[in-house]
C-alpha positions in Angstrom: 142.8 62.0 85.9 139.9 63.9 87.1 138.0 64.0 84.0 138.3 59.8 84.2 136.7 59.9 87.8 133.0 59.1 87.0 134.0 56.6 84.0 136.4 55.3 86.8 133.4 54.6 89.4 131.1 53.1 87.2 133.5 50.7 85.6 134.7 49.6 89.0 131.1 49.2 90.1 129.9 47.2 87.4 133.1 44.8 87.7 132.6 44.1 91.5 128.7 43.4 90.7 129.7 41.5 87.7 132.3 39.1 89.7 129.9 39.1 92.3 126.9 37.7 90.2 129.5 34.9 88.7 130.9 33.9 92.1 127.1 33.5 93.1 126.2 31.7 90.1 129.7 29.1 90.2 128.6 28.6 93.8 124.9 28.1 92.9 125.9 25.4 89.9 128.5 23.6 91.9 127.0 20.1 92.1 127.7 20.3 96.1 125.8 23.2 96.4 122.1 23.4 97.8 121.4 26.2 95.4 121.6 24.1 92.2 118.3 24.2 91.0 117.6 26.2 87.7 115.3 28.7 89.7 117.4 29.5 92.4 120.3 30.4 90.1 117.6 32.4 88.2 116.6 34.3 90.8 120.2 35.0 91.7 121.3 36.8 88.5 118.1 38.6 88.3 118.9 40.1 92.3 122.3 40.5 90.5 120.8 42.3 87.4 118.7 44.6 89.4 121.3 45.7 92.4 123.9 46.5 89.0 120.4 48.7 87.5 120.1 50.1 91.1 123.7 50.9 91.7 123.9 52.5 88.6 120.8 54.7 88.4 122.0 55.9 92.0 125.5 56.9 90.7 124.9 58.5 87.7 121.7 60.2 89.4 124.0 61.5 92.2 127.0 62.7 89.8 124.9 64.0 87.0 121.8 66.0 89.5 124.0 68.7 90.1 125.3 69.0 86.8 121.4 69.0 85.4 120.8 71.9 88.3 123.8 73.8 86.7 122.4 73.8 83.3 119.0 75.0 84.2 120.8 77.6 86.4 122.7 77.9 83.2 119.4 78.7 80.8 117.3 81.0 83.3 120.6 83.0 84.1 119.2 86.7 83.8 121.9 89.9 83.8 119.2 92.1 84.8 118.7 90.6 88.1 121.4 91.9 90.6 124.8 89.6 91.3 123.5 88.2 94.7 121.4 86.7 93.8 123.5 84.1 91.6 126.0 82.0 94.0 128.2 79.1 92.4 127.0 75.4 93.6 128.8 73.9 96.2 127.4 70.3 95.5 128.4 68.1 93.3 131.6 66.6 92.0 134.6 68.4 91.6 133.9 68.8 87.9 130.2 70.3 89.0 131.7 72.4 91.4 134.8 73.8 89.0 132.2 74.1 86.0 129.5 76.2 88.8 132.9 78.9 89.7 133.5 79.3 86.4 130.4 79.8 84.5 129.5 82.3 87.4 132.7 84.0 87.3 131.8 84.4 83.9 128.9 85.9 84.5 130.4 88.2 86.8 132.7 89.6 84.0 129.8 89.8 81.6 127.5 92.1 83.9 130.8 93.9 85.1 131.2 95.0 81.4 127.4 95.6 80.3 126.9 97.6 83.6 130.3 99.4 82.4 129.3 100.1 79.2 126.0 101.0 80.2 127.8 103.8 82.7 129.8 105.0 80.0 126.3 105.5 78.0 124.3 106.8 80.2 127.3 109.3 81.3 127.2 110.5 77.7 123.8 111.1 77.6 123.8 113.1 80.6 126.4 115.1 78.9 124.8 115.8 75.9 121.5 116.7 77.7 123.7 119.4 79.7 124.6 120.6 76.4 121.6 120.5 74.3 120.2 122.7 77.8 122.6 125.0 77.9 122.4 126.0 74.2 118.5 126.2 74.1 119.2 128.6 77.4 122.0 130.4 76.2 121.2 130.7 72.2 117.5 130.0 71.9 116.4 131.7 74.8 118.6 134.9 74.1 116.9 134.9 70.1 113.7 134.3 71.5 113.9 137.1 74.0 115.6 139.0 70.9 112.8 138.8 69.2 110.2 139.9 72.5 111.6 143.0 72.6 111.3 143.8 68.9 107.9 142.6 68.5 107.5 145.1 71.6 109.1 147.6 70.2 107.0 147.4 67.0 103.7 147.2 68.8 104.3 150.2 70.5 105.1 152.7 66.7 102.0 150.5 65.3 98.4 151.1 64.0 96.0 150.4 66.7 94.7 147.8 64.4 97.3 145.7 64.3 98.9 146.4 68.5 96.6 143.6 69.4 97.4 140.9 66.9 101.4 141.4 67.8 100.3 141.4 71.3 98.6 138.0 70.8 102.4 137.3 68.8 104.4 138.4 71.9 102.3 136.2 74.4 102.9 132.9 72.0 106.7 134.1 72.0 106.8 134.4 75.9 105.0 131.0 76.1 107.6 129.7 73.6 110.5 131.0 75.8 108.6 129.5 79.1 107.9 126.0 77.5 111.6 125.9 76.0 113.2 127.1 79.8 111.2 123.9 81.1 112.4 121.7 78.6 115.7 122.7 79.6 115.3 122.1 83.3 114.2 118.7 82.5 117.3 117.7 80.0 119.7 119.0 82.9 117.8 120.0 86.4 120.6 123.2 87.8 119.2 122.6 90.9 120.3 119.3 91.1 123.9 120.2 90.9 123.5 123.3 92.6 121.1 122.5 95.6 120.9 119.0 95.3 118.9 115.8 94.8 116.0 116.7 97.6 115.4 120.5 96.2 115.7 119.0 92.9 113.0 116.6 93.5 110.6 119.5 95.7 111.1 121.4 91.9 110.5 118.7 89.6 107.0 117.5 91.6 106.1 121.3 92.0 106.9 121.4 88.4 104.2 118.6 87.6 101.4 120.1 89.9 101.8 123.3 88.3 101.1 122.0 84.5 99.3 119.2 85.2 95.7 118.4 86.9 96.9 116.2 89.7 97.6 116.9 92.8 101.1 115.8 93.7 102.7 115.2 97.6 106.5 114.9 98.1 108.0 114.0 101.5 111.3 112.9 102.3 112.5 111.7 106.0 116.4 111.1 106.8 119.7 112.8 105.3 119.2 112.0 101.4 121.7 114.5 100.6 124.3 112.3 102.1 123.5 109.8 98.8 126.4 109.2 96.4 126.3 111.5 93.0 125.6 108.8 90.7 122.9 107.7 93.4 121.1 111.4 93.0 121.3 111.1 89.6 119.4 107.9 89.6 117.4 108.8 91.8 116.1 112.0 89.9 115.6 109.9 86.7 113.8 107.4 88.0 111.8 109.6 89.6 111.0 111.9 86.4 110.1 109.1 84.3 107.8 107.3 86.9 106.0 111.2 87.3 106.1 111.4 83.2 104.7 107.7 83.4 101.8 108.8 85.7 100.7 111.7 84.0 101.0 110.9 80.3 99.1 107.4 80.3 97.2 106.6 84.2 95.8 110.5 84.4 95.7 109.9 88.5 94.5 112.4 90.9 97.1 112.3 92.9 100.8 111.0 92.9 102.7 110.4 95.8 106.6 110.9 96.3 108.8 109.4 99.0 112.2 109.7 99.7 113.4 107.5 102.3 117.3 107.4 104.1 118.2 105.0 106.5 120.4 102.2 107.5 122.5 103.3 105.0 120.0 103.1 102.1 118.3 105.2 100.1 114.7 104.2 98.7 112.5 106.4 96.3 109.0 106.2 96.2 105.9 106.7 93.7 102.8 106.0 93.9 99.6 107.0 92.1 95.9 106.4 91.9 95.6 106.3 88.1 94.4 103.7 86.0 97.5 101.2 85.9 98.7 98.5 83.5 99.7 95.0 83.2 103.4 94.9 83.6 102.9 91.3 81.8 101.5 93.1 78.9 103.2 96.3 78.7 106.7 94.1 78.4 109.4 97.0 79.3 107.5 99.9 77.7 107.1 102.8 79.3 110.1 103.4 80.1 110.5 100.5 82.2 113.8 99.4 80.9 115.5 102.4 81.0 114.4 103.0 85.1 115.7 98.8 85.8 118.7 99.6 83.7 119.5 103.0 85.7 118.3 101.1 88.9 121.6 98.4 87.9 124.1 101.1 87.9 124.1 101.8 91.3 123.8 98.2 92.4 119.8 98.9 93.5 116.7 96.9 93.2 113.6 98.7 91.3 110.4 97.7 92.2 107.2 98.1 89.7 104.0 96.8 91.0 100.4 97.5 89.4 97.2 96.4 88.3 94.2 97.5 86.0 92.7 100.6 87.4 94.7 99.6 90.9 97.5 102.7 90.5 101.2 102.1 90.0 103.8 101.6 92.7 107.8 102.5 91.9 110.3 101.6 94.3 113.7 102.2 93.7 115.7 100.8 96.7 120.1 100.9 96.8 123.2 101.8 99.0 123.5 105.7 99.8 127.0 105.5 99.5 129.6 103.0 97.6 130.5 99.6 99.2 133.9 99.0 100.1 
């Protein structure tokens, strides 16, 4: 019945506007009448003909405008952009209002299992880094350091001619061993399991003044360690690959970290003086994609503001702990 409701209203409409128009004109050709004359019957049936336009244009602009919002709702809807953001319509006709709940409802399921099989993705890649750090400390390391202490061993029985090229050899091996612990701390930071997310981040931007000629400030106000695991996770990421991000393509001077906990939130900050890009030209490069995608997981907003030779601003903003 419901699907016959706007056919309904229109046929009903233009039958009442229809009789009306012949009632007026009988009553206008009755030879009693004072309305007899040709013009004033013409004049009649075109008020007729233009109240049945009117009438018409005003019903189907009021059933189908909502439906018309829908569809553009429908062709600009965006996963990436978080859930709130999207409510069903509550104008309309029924039919509006029943197609609005269940186009977002699917929407709903369809973020519920990207941001689910992202999860399960990114949980497996944090897995593997753990492993691929673990061997490269437990097996690499242990041949590398094998292989110190024989090159040491040999440049102690050997010519003097040759002590110090294999003392030149055993300073490229030690670098080797240095470079490949790094790497390691950067597939799987220790510290952020064992000491957690703010000593973490004190290493990783210690870590990037130490290599790197910037100068790099880290502060933190409010109890971050009370953040959710996932949430430190995140949060470490996101701040790695906006430090990476700095380094490797605006070559700042300095690079600013923040991290912020209050009213039950948790934001992450960095910003940097470097030479900047056009976010509408870089598209999701840089690793832009990955840090929004991260940013989804935990049900937070990520920020990325810059401009040509203006710096770069990250901002990673989300619930410390899960809500209920």
């Amino acid at each position: 019945m419901r699907r016959g409701t706007l056919l309904t209203q229109v046929l009903t409409v233009n039958l009442l506007l229809i009789a009306a128009a012949v009632l007026a004109a009988a009553i206008a050709s009755n030879p009693d009448s004072a309305l007899r004359d040709r013009e004033t019957i013409g004049i009649i049936l075109g008020f007729a003909l233009a109240l049945t336009v009117a009438v018409n244009v005003f019903l189907l602009s009021r059933r189908f405008g909502p439906l018309e919002r829908l569809v553009e709702a429908m062709e600009e809807a965006d996963l990436n952009s978080p859930a709130t953001a999207r409510e069903p319509s509550t104008s309309g006709s029924e039919e509006v209002k029943r197609l609005s709940r269940s186009f977002h409802e699917m929407l709903e399921r369809l973020e519920a299992e990207r941001r689910a099989g992202a999860h399960a993705a990114l949980e497996a890649q944090e897995r593997e880094r753990a492993r691929i750090a673990l061997d490269l400390h437990d097996e690499v390391n242990q041949s590398l350091t094998g292989l110190l202490l024989r090159i040491e061993a040999m440049r102690r029985g050997a010519p003097e001619e040759t002590r110090a090229e294999l003392a030149e050899t055993s300073a490229v091996a030690a670098q080797a061993m240095e470079e490949l612990l790094r790497l390691a701390r950067q597939l799987r930071p220790t510290m952020l399991d064992d000491l957690g997310l703010l000593a973490a981040l004190q290493s990783l931007v210690a870590e990037v003044g130490r290599h790197r000629e910037v100068i790099v400030a880290f502060e933190s106000e409010g109890p971050v360690e009370d953040a959710r695991p996932d949430l430190q996770i995140v949060v470490y990421r996101i701040a790695q690959e906006a430090l990476s991000n700095a380094v490797q393509h605006a070559h700042p001077r300095h690079i600013r970290v923040r991290l912020l906990a209050a009213g039950g939130e948790i934001e992450l900050r960095v910003s940097d003086d470097g030479r900047g890009f056009d976010p509408e030209e870089s598209g999701q490069g840089l690793g832009i994609a990955g840090m929004r995608e991260r940013a989804l997981l935990v049900n937070g907003t990520l920020e990325i503001e810059s401009v040509r030779d203006g710096g770069t601003r990250v901002r990673l903003r989300a619930r410390a702990a899960d809500d209920d």
